[in-house]
C-alpha positions in Angstrom: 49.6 68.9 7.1 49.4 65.0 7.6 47.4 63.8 10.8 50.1 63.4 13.3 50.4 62.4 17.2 52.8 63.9 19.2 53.9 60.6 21.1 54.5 60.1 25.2 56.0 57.3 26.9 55.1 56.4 30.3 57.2 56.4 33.2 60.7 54.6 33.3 60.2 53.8 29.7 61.1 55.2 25.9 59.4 56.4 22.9 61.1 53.7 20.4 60.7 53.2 16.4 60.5 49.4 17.1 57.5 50.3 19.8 54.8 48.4 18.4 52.2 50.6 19.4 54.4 53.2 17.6 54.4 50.9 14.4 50.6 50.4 14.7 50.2 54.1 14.9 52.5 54.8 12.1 50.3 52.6 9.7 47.6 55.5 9.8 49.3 58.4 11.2 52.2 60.5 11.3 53.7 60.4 14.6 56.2 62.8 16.5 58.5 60.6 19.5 58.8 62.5 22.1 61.3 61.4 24.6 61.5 63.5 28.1 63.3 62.6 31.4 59.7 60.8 33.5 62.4 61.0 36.5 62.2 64.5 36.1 59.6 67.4 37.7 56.1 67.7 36.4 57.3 70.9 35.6 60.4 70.2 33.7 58.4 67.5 32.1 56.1 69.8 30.1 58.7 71.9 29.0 60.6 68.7 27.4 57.2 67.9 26.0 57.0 71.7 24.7 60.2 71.4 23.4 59.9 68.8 21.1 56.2 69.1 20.3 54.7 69.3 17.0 52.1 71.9 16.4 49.0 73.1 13.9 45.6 71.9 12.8 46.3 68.8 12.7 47.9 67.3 15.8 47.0 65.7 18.7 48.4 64.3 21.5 48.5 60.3 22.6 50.5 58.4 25.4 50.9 55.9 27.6 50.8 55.2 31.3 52.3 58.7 33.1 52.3 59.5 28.8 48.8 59.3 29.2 48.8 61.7 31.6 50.8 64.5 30.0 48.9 64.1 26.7 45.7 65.3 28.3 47.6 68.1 30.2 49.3 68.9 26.7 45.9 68.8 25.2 44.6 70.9 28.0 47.4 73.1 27.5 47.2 73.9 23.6 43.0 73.3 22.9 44.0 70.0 21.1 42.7 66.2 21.7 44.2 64.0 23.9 44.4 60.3 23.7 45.2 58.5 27.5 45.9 55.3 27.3 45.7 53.0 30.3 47.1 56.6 31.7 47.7 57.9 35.3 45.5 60.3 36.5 47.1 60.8 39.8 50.8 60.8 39.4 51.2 61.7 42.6 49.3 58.9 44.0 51.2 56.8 41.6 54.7 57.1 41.3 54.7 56.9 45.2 55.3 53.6 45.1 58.9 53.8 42.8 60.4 56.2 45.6 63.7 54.8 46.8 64.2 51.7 44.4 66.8 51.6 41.7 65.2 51.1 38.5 66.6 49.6 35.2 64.2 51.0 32.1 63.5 47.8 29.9 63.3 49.5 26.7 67.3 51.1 27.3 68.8 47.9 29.1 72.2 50.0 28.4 71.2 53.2 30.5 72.2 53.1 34.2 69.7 52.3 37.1 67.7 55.2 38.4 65.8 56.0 41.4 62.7 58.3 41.8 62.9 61.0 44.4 60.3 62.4 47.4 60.8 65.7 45.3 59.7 64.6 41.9 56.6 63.0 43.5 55.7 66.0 45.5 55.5 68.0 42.1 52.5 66.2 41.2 50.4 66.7 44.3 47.2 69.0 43.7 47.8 68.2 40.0 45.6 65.1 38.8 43.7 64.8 36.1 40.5 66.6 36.5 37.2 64.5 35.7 35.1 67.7 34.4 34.6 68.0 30.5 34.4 71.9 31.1 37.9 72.3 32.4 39.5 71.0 28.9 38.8 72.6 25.4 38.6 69.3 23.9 37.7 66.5 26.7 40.3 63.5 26.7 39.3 60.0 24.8 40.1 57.3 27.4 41.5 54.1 25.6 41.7 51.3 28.1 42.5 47.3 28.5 41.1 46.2 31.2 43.4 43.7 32.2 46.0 46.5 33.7 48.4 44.3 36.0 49.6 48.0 37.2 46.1 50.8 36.8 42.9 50.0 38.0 41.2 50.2 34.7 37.5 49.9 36.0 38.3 52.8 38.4 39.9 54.8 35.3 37.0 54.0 33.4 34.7 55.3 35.8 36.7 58.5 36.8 37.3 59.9 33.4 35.3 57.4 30.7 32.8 60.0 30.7 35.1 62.6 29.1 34.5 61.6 25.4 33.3 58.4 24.1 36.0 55.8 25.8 37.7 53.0 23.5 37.4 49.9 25.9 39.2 46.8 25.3 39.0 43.0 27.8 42.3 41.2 28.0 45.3 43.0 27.3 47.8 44.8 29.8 49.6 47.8 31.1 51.7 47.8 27.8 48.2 48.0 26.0 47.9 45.6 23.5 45.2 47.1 21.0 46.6 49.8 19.2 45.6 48.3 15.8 42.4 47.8 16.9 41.9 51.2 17.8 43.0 53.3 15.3 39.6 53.6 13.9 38.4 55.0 17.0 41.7 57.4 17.8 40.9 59.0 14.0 37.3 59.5 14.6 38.3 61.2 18.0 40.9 63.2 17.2 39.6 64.5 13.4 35.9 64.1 13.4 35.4 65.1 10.1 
């Protein structure tokens, strides 16, 4: 089996074709969209995510944002590598601040507004990330721009850098704009041989 990333979107968002970062990916990589309801339970998320998965030797997981997130609890999960990129590591802490605001998703401008309820955050509570190698199979790569309007990057850096060998990048944003850059690094993380 070809190399291939099961894909997560962060939170509001979709995993697209036209994504860029999914295009850049694609150049060097198989990869899997996975599209799941981020409005939904923590819970219910991971069995989307289960759902749709690809599995075997060859797979890893990589996302986004919240996407982040789930790909190193996916990776936790199933023994495989994880990419985060400029992920959440606290949903709990983070989504907080959505609560009660009707939200358009820019990447389906056609889809109705949504708001995120007290009971979805609650879900994550006692679930963040965890910062210790020893609690994951294969530790998490951190890939990070630094210039997160949203994430504080330098915090992420510090909490879970550690993990496995980060992929750091100055400039960028939230959206993360060095997935071409970083493929070299994603390939020698995920398939070290």
């Amino acid at each position: 089996m070809a190399k291939t990333l099961n894909y997560l979107h962060g939170f509001n968002s979709a995993a697209l074709d036209s994504d860029t970062k999914v295009q850049d990916l694609r150049r060097r990589f198989n990869v899997n969209l996975i599209n799941y309801d981020s409005f939904a339970s923590r819970e219910a998320i991971i069995e989307q995510i289960e759902a749709q998965s690809v599995s075997g030797a060859d797979v890893a997981f990589i996302g986004t944002s919240l996407g982040g997130y789930f790909a190193a609890v996916m990776g936790q999960r199933t023994a495989r590598p994880a990419i985060m990129v400029n992920p959440s590591g606290d949903p709990h802490w983070g989504l907080g601040k959505y609560l009660d605001r009707s939200l358009a998703n820019p990447k389906l401008p056609e889809a109705p507004l949504r708001a995120l309820d007290r009971a979805t955050v609650a879900s994550y509570a006692g679930h963040a990330l965890s910062a210790k190698a020893v609690d994951y199979a294969v530790p998490p790569m951190l890939v990070l721009d630094l210039e997160d309007e949203l994430l504080d990057a330098r915090a992420t850096l510090r909490e879970y850098g550690h993990l496995a060998p980060p992929l750091v990048f100055d400039g960028g944003s939230h959206r993360f704009e060095h997935m071409a850059e970083a493929l070299d690094g994603i390939e020698a993380y995920a398939w070290p041989d």
